[in-house]
Jmol script that loads the backbone (N, CA, C; Angstrom):
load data "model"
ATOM      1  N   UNK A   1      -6.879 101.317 202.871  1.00  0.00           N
ATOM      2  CA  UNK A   1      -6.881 100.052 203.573  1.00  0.00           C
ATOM      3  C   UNK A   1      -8.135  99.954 204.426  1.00  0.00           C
ATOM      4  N   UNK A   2      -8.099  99.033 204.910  1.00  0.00           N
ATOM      5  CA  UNK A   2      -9.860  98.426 205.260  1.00  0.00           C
ATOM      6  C   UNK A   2      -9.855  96.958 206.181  1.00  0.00           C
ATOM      7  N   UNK A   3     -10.585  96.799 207.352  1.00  0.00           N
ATOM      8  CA  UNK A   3     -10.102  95.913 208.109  1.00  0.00           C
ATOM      9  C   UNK A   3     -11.531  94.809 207.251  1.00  0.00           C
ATOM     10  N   UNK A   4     -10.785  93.736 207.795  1.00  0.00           N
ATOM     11  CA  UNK A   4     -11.320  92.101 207.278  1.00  0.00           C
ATOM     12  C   UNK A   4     -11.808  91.964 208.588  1.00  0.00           C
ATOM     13  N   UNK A   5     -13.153  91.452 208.512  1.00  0.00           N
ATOM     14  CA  UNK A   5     -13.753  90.666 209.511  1.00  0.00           C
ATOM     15  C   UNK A   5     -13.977  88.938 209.277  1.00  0.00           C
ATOM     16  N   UNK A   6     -13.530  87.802 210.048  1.00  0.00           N
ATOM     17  CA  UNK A   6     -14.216  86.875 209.516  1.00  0.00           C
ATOM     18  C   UNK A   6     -15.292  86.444 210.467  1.00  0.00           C
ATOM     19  N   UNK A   7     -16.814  86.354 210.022  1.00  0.00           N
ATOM     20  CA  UNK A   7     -17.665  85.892 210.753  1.00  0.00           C
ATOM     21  C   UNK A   7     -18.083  84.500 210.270  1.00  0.00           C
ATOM     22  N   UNK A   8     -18.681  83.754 211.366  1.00  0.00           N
ATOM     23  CA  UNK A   8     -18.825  82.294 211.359  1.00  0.00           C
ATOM     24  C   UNK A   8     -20.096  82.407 211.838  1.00  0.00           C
ATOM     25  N   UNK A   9     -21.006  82.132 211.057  1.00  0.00           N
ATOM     26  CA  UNK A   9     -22.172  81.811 211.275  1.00  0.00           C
ATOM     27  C   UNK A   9     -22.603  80.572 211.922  1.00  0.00           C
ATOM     28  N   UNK A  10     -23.200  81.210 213.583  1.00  0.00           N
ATOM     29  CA  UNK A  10     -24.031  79.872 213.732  1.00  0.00           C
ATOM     30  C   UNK A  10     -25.399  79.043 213.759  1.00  0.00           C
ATOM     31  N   UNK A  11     -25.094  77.948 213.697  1.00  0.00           N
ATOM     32  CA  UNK A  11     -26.848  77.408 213.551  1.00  0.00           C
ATOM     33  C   UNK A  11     -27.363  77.360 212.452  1.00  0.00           C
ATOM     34  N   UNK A  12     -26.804  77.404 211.595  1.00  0.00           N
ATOM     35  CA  UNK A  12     -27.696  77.335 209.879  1.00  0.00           C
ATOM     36  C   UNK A  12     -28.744  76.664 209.868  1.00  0.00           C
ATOM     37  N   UNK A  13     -28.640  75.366 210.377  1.00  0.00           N
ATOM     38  CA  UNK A  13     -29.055  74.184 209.860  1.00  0.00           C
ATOM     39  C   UNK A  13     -30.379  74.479 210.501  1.00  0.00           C
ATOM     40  N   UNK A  14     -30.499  75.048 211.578  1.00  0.00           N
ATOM     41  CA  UNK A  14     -31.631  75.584 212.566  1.00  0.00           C
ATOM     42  C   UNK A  14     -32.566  76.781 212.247  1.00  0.00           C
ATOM     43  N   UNK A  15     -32.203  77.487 210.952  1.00  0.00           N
ATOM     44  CA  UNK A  15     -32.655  79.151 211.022  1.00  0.00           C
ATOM     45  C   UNK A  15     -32.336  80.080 211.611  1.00  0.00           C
ATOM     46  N   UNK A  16     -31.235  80.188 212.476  1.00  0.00           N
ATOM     47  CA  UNK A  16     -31.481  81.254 213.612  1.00  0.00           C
ATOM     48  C   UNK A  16     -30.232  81.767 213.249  1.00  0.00           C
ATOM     49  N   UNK A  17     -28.790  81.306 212.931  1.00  0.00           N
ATOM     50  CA  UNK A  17     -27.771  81.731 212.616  1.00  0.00           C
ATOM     51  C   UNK A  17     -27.400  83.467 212.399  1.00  0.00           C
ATOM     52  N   UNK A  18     -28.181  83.460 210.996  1.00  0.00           N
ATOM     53  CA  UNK A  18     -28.214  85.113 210.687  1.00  0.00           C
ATOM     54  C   UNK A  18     -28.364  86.219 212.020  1.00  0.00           C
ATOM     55  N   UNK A  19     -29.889  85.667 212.186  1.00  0.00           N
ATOM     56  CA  UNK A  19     -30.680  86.427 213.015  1.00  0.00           C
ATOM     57  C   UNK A  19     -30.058  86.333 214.390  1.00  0.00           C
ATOM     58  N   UNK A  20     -28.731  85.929 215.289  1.00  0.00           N
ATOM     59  CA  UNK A  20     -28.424  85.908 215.740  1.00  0.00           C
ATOM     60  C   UNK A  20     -26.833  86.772 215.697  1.00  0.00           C
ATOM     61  N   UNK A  21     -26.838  86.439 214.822  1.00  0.00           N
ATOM     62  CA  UNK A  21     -25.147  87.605 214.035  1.00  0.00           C
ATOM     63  C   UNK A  21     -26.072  89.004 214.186  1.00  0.00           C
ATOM     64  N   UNK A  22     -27.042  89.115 213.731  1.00  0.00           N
ATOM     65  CA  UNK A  22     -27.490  91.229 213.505  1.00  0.00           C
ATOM     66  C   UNK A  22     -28.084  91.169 215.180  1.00  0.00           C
ATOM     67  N   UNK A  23     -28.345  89.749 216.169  1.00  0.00           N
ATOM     68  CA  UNK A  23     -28.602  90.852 217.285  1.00  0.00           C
ATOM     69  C   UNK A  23     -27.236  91.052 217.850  1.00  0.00           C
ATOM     70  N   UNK A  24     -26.003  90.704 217.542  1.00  0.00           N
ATOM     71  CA  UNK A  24     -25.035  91.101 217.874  1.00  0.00           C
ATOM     72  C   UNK A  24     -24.369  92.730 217.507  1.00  0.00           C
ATOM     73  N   UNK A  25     -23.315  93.037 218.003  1.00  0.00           N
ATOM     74  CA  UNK A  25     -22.185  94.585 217.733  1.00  0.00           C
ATOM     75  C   UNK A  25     -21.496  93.988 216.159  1.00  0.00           C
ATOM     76  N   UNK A  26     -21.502  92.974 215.975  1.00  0.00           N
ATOM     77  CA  UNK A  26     -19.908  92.479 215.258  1.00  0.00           C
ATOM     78  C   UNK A  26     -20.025  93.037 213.616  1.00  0.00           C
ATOM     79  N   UNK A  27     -21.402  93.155 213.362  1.00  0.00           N
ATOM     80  CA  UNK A  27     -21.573  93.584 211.824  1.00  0.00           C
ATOM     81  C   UNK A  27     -21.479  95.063 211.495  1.00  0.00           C
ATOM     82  N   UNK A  28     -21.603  96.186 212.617  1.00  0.00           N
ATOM     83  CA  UNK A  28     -21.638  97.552 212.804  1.00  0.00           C
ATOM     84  C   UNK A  28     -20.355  97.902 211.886  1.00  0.00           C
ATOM     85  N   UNK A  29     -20.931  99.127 211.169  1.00  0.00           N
ATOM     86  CA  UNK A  29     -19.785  99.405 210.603  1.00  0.00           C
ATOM     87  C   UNK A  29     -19.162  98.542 209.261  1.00  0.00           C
ATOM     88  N   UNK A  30     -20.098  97.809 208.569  1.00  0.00           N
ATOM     89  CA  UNK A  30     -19.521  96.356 208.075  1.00  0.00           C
ATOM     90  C   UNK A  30     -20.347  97.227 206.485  1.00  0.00           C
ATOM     91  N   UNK A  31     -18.991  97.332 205.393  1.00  0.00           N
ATOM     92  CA  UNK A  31     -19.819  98.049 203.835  1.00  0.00           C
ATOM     93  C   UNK A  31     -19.962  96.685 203.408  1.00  0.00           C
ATOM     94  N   UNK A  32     -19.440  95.954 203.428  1.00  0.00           N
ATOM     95  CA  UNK A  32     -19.749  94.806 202.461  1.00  0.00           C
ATOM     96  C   UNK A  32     -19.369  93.351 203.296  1.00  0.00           C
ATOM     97  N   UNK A  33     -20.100  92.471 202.756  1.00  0.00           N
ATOM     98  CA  UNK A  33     -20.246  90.864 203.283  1.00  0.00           C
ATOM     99  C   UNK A  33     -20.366  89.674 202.277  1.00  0.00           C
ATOM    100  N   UNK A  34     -19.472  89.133 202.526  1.00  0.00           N
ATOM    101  CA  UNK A  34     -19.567  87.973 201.553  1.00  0.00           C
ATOM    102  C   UNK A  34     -19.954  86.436 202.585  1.00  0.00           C
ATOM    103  N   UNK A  35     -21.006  85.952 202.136  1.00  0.00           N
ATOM    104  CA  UNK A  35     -21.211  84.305 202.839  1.00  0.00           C
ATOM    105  C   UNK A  35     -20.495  83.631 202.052  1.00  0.00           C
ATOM    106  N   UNK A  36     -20.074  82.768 202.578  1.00  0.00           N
ATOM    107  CA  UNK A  36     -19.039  81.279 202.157  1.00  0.00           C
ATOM    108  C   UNK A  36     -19.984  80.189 202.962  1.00  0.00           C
ATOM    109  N   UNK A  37     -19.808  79.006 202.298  1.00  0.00           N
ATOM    110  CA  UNK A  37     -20.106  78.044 202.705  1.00  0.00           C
ATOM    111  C   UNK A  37     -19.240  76.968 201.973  1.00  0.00           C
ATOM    112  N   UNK A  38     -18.900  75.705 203.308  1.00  0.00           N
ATOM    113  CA  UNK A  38     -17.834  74.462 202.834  1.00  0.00           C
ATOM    114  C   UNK A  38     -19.009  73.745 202.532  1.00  0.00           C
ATOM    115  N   UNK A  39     -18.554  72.559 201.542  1.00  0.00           N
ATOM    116  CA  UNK A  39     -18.799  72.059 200.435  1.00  0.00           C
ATOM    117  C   UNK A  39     -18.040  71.441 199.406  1.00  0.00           C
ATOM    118  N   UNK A  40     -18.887  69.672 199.862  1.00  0.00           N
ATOM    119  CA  UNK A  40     -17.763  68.834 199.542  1.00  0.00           C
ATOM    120  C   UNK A  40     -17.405  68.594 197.842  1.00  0.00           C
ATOM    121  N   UNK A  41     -18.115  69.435 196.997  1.00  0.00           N
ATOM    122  CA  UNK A  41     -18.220  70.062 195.493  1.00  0.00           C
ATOM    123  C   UNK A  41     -16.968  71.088 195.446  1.00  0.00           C
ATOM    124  N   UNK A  42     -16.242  71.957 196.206  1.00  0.00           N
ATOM    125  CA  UNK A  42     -15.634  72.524 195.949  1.00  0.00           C
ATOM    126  C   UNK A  42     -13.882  71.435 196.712  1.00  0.00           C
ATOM    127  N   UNK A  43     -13.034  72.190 195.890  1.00  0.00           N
ATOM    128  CA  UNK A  43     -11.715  71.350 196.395  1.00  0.00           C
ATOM    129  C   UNK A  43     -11.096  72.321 197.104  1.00  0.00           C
ATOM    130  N   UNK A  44     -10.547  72.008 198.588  1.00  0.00           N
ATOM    131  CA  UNK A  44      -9.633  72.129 199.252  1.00  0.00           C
ATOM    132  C   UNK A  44      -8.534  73.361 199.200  1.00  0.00           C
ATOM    133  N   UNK A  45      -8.518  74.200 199.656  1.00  0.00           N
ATOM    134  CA  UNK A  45      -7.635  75.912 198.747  1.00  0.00           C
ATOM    135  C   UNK A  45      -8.770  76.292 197.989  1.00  0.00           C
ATOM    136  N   UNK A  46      -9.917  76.370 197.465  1.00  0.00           N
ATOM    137  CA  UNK A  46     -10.414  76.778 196.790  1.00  0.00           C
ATOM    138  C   UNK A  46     -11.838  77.808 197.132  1.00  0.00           C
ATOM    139  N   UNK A  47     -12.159  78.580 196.242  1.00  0.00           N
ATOM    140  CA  UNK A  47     -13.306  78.873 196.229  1.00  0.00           C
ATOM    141  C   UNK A  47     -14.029  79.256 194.988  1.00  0.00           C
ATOM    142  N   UNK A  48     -15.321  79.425 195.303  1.00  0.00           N
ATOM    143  CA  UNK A  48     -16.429  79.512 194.236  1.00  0.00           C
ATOM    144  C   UNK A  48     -17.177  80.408 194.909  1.00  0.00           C
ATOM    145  N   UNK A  49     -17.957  80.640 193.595  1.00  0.00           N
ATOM    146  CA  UNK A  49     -19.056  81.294 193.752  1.00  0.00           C
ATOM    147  C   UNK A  49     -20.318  81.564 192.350  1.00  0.00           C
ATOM    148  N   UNK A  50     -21.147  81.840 193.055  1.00  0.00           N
ATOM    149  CA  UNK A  50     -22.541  82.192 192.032  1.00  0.00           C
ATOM    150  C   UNK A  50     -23.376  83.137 192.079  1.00  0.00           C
ATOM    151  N   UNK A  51     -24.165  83.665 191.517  1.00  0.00           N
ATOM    152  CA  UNK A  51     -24.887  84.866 191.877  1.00  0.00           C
ATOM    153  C   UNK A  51     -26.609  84.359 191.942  1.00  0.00           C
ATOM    154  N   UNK A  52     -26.101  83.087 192.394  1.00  0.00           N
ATOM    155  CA  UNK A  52     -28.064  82.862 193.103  1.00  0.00           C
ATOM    156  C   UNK A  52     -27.857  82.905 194.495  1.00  0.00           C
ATOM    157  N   UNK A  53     -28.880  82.097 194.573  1.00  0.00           N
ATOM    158  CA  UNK A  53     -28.737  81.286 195.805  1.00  0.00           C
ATOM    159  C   UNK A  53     -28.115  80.228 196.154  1.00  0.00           C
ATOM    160  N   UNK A  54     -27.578  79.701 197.416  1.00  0.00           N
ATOM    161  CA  UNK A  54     -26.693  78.779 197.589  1.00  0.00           C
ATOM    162  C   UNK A  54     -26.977  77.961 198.805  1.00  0.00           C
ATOM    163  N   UNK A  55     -27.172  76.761 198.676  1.00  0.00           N
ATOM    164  CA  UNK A  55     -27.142  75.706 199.921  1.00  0.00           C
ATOM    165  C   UNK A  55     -28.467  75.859 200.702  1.00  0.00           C
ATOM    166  N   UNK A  56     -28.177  75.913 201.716  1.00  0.00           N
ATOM    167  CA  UNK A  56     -29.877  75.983 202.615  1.00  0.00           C
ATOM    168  C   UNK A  56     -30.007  76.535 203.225  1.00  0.00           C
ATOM    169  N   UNK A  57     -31.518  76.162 202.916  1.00  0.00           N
ATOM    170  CA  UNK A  57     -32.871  76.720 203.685  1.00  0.00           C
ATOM    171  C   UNK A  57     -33.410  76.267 204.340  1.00  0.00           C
ATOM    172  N   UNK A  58     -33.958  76.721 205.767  1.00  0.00           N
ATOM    173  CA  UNK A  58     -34.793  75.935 206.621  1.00  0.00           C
ATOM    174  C   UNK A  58     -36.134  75.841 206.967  1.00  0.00           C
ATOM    175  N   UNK A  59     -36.839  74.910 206.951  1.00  0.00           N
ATOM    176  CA  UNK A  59     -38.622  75.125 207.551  1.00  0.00           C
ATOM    177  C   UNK A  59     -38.797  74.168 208.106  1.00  0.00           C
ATOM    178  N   UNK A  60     -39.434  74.806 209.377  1.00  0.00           N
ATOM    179  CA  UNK A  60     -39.702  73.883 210.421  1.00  0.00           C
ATOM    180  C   UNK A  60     -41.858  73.896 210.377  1.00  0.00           C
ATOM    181  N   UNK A  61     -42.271  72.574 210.882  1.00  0.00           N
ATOM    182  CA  UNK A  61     -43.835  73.104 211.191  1.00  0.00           C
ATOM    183  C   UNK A  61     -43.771  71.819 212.455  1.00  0.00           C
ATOM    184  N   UNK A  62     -44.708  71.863 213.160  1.00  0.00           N
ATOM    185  CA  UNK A  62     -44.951  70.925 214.139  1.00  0.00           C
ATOM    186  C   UNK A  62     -46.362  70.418 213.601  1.00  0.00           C
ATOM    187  N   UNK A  63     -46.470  68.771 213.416  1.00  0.00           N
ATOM    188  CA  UNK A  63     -47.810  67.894 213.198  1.00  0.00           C
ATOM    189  C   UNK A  63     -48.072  67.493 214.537  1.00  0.00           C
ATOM    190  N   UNK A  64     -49.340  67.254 214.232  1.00  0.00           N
ATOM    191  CA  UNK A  64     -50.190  66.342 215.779  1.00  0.00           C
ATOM    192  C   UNK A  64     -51.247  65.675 214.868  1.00  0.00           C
ATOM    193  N   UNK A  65     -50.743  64.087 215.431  1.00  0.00           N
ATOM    194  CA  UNK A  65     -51.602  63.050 214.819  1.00  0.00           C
ATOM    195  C   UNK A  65     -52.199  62.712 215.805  1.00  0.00           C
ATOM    196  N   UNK A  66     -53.369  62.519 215.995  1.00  0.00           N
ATOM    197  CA  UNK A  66     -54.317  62.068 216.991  1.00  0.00           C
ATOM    198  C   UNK A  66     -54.729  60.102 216.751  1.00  0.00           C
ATOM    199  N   UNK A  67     -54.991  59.521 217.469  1.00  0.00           N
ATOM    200  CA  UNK A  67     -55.268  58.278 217.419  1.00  0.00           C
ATOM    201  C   UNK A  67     -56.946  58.202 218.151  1.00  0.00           C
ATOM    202  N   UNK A  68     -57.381  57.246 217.579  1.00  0.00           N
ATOM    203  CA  UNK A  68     -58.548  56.504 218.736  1.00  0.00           C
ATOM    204  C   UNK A  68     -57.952  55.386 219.043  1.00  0.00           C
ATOM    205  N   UNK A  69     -58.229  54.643 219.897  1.00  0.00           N
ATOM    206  CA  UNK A  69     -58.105  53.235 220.000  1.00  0.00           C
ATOM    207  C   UNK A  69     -59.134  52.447 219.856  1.00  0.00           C
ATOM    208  N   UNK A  70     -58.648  51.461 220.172  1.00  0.00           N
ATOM    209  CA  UNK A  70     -60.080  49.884 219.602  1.00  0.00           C
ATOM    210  C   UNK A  70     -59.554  48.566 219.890  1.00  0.00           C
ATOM    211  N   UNK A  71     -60.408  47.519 219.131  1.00  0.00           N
ATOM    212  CA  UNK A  71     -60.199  46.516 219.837  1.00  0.00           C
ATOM    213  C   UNK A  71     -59.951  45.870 218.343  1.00  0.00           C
ATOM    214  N   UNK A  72     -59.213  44.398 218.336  1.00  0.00           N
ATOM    215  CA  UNK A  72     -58.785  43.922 217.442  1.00  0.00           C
ATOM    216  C   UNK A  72     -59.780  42.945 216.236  1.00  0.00           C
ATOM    217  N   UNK A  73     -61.197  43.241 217.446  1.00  0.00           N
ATOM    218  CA  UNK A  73     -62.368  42.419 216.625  1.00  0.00           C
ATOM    219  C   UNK A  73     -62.932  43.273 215.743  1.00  0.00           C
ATOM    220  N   UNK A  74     -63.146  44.595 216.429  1.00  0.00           N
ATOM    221  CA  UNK A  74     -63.548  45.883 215.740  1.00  0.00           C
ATOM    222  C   UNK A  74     -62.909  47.258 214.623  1.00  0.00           C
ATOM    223  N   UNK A  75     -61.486  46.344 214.318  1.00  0.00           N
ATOM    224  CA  UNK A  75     -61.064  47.581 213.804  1.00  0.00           C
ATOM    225  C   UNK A  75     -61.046  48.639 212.954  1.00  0.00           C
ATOM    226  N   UNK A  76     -62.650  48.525 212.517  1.00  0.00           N
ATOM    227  CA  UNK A  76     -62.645  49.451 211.526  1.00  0.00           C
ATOM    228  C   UNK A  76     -63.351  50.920 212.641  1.00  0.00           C
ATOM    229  N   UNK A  77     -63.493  50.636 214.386  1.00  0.00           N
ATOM    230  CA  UNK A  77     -64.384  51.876 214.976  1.00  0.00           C
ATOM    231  C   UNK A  77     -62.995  52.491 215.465  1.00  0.00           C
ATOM    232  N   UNK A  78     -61.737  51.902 215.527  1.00  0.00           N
ATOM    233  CA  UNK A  78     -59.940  52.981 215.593  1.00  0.00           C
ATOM    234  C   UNK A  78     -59.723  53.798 214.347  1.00  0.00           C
ATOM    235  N   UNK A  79     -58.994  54.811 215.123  1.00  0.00           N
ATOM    236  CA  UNK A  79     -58.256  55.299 214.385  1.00  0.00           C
ATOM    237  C   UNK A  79     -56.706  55.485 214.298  1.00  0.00           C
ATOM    238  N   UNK A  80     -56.151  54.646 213.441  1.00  0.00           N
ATOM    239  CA  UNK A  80     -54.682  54.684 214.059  1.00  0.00           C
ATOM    240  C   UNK A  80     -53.519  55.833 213.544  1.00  0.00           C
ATOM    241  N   UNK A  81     -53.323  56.069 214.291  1.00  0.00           N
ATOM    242  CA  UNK A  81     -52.012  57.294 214.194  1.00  0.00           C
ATOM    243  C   UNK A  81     -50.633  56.655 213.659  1.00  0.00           C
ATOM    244  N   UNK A  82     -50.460  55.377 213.788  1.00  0.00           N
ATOM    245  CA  UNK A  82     -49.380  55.380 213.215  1.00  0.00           C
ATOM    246  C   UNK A  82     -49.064  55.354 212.185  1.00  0.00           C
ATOM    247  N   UNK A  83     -50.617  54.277 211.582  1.00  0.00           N
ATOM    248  CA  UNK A  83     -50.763  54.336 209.874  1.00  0.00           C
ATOM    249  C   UNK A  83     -50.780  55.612 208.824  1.00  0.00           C
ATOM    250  N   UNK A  84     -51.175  56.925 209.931  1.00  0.00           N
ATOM    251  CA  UNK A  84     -51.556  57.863 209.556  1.00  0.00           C
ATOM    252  C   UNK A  84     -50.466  59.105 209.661  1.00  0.00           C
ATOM    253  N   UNK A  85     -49.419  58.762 210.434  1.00  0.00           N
ATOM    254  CA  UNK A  85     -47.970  58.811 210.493  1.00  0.00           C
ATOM    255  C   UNK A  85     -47.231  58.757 209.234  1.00  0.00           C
ATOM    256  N   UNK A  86     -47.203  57.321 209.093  1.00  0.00           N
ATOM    257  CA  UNK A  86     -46.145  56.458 208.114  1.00  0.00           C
ATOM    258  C   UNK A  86     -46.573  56.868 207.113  1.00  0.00           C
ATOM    259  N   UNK A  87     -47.810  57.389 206.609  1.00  0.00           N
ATOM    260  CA  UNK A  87     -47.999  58.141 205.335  1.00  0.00           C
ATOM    261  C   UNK A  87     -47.695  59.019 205.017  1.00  0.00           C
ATOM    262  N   UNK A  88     -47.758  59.872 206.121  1.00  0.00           N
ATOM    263  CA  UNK A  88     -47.296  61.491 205.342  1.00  0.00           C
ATOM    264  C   UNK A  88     -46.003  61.459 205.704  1.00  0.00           C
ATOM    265  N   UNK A  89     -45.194  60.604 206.368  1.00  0.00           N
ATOM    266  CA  UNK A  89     -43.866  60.242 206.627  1.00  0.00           C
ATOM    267  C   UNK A  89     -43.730  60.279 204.748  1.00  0.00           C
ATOM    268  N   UNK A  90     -44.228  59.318 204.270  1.00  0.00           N
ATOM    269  CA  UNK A  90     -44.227  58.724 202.994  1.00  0.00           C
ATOM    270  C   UNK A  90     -44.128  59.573 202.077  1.00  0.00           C
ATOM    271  N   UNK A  91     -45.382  60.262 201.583  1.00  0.00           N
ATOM    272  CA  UNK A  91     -45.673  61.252 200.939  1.00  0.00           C
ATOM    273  C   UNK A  91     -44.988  62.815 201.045  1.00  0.00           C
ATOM    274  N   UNK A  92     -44.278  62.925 202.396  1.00  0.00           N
ATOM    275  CA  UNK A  92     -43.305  64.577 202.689  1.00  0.00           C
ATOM    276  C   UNK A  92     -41.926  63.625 201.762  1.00  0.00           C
ATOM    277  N   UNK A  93     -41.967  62.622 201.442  1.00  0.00           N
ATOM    278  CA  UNK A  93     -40.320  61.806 201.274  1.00  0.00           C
ATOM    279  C   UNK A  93     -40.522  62.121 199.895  1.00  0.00           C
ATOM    280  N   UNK A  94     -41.732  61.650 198.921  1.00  0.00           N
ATOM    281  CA  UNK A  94     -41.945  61.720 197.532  1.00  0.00           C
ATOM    282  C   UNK A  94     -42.024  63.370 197.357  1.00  0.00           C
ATOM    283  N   UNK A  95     -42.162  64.605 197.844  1.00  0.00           N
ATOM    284  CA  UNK A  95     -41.805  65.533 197.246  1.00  0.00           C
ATOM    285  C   UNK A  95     -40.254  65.916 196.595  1.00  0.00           C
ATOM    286  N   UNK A  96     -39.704  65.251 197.723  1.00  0.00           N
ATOM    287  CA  UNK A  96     -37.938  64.990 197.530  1.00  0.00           C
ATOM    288  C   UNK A  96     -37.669  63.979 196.331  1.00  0.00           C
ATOM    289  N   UNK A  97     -38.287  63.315 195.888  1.00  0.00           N
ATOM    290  CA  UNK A  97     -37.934  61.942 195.196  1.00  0.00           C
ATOM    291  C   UNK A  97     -38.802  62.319 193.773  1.00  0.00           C
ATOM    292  N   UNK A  98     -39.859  62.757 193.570  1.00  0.00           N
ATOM    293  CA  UNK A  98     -40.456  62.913 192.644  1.00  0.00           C
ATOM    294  C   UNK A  98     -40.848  64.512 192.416  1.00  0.00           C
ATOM    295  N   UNK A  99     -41.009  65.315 192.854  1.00  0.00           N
ATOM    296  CA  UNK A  99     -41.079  66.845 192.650  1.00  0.00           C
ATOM    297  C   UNK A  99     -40.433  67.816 192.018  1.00  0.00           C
ATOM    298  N   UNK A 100     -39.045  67.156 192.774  1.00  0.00           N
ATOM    299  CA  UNK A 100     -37.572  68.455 192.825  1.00  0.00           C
ATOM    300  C   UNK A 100     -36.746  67.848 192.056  1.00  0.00           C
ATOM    301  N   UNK A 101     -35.760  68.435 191.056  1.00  0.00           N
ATOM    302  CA  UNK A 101     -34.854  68.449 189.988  1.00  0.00           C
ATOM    303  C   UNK A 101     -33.907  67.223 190.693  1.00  0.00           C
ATOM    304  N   UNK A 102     -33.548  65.991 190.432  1.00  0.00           N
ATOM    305  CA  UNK A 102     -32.665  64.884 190.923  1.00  0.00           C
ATOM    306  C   UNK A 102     -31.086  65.881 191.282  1.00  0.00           C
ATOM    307  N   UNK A 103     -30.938  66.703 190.325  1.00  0.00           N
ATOM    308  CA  UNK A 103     -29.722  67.284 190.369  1.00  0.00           C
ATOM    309  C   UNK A 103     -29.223  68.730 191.709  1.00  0.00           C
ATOM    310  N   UNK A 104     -30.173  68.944 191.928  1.00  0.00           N
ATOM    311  CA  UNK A 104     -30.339  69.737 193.335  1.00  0.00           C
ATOM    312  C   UNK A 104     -30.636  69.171 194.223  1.00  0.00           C
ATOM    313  N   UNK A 105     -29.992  69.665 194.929  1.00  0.00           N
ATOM    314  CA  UNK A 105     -30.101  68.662 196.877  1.00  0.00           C
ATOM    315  C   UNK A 105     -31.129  69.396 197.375  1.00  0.00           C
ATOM    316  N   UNK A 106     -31.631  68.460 197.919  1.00  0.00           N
ATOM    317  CA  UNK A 106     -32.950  69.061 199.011  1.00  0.00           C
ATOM    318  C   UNK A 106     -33.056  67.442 200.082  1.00  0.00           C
ATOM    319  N   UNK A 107     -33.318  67.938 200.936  1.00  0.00           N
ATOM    320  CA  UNK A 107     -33.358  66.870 202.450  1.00  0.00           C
ATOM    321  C   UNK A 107     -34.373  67.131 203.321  1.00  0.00           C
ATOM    322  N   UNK A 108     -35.140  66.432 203.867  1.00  0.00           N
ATOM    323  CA  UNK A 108     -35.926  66.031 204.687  1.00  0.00           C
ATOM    324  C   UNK A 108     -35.655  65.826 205.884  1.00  0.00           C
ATOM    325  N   UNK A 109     -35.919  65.775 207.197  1.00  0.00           N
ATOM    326  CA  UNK A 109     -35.494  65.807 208.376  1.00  0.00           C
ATOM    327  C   UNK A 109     -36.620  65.796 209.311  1.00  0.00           C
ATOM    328  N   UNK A 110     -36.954  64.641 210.278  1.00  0.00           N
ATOM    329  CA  UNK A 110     -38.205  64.709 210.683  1.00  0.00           C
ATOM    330  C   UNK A 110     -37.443  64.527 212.395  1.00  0.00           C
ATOM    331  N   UNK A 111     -38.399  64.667 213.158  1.00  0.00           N
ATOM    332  CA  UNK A 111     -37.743  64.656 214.515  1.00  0.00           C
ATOM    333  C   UNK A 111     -39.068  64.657 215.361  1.00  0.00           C
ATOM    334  N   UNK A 112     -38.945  63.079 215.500  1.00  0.00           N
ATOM    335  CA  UNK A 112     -40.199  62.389 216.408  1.00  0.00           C
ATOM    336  C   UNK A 112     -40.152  62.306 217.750  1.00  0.00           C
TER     337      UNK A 112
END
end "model"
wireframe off; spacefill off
backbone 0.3
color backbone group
């Protein structure tokens, strides 16, 4: 016989989850670990599983758009940040939309 631990991972969505469970005591002593994750693909009493990978991953980077300003007679001596924004707003969206398999989830998440 053999004791059951259930651990609940927190913060996924953030990266830090794991890495916050091993600076803890609670895994010591631990031969084997299984991750679960809910998932509105699986039904209710149930479980699954696969031998890849499963669900997500996180990456974070921080941008800095710089602006000039100007005047509305002159606008070709600005530089505008927002236009310059809304693009790669644009273009980080089309890796999701045109890149990656329609049938695998992948999400975007920006935080202005």
């Amino acid at each position: 016989m053999g004791t059951i631990v259930l651990v609940f991972q927190p913060v996924d969505e953030e990266g830090g989850g794991a890495k916050k469970l091993l600076e803890t005591e609670m895994l010591e002593n631990v031969e084997a670990i299984f991750g679960l994750h809910v998932s509105h693909h699986v039904h209710v009493e149930s479980v699954a599983s696969r031998s890849d990978l499963v669900l997500v991953a996180c990456g974070f980077f921080d941008a800095v758009i710089s602006g000039k300003g100007g005047h509305a007679a002159l606008p070709q001596h600005s530089i505008d940040p927002i236009l310059a924004a809304s693009n790669e707003i644009v273009s980080l969206q089309q890796l999701v939309s045109r890149e990656v398999d329609p049938l695998d989830s992948h999400v975007l998440v920006f935080f202005l």
